[in-house]
Each structure stands twice: as C-alpha cells, then as structure tokens.
C-alpha positions in Angstrom: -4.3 -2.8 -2.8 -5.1 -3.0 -6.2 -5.5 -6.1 -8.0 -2.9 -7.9 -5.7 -0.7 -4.3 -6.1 -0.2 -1.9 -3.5 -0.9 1.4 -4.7 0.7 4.1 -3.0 -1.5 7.2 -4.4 -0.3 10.8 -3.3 -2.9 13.1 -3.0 -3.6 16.9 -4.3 -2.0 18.0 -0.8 1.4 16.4 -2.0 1.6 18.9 -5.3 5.0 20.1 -4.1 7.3 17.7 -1.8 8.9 20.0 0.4 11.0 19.2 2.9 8.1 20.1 5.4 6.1 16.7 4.1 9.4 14.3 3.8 9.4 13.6 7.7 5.2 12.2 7.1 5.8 10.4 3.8 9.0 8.8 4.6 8.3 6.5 7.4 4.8 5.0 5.6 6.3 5.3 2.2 9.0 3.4 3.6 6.5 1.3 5.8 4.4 0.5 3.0 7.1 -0.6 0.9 8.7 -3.3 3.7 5.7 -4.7 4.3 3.5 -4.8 0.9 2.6 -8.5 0.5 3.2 -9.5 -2.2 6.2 -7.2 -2.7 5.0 -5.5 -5.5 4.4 -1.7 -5.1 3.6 1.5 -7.5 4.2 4.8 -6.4 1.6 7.3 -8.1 2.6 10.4 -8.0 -0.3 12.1 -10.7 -0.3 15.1 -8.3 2.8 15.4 -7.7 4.2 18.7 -9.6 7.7 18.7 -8.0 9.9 17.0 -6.0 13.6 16.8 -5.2 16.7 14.8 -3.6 15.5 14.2 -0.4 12.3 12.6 -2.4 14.2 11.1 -4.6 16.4 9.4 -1.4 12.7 8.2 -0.4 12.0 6.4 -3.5 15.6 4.7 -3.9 15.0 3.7 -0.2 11.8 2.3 -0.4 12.8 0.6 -3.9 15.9 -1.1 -2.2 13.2 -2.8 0.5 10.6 -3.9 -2.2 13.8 -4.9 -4.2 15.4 -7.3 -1.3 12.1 -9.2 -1.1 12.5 -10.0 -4.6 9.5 -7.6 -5.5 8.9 -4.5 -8.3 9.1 -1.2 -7.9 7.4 1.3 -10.4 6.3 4.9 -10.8 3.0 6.2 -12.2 0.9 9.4 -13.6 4.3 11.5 -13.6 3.6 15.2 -14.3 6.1 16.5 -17.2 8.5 17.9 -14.6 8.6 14.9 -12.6 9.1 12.9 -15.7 12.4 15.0 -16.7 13.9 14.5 -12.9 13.2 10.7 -13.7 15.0 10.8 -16.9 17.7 13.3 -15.9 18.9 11.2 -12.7 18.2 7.4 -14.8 16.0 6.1 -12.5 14.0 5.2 -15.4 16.5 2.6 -15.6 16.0 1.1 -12.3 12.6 1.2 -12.0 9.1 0.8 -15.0 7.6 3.7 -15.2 3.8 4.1 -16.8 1.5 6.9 -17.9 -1.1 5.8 -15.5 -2.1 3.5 -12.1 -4.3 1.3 -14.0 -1.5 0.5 -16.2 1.1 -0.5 -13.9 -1.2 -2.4 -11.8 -2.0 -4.4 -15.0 1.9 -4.8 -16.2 2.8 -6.0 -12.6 0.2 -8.7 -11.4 0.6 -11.1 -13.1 
C-alpha cells in the first residue's frame, strides 16, 4: 500500500511475461485486485519489457474486479513497447495510465 493505493510493483524477474510466469501472477494479481481495500489498485509494470494476450487477459480480469467494487484501475512506468500494446489494443481508454508509481498513487487517493 501506498498512500491508501495498492501498488502492485513487478519486479526485474518479470522483464518478459511468458506464459511460464502467467500461472504465478494470475491468481495474486487477481487476488490483490478482489481484495485491495479501498478498491483502488495500480499495476507497475517499470520492468516489464514485454507482454502479451494472455497478460493482457490478466489485466482486463483484474480491472473488471477492481471495477465492480466501484474502484480505479491504472497502469504505471510502461516501457516503450508496453506503451504501444496499450495504445494499439485501447486500453488506454479503459484504464489512466502514468509515467510513474508516484504519480498515479497521487492522481488516485484522493
């Protein structure tokens, strides 16, 4: 938690989200997001260099959970590539997405 925000940070070992790591991540990404109180999560994913559909299934999963508790969803610290998959699918149009943590922890406490 951050400032009344959970914080999901993915570490270095996450550079590349294979589907060798989705099994792990799924169930406490999707954990995380049912139970974050208040409802108000950020996914950073600053060492994140790729991911794909079944990731992008993860995120739309754990956003509809956040989402039906009447909470925000947002991305953070998205490499270049990761920003393109973002824009490319819209899902910058479902969910904020800012340049760093620290940012949207501030945009979404209050």
């Amino acid at each position: 938690k951050q400032q009344g925000v959970t914080v999901i940070h993915l570490g270095r070992e996450y550079e590349n989200l294979d589907e060798s790591l989705l099994d792990e991540l799924r169930a406490a990404i999707l954990d995380v997001s049912e139970t974050a109180d208040p409802p108000k999560v950020v996914l950073d994913l600053s060492h994140t260099k790729f991911f794909g559909s079944a990731f992008i299934e993860i995120m739309f999963r754990a956003w509809k959970r956040v989402d039906a508790r009447g909470g925000t969803f947002a991305l953070s610290g998205l490499t270049k590539y990761c920003a393109e998959i973002v824009e490319v699918t819209h899902l910058d149009r479902l969910w904020k997405v800012f340049p760093s943590r620290d940012e949207a922890v501030a945009a979404m406490k209050g």
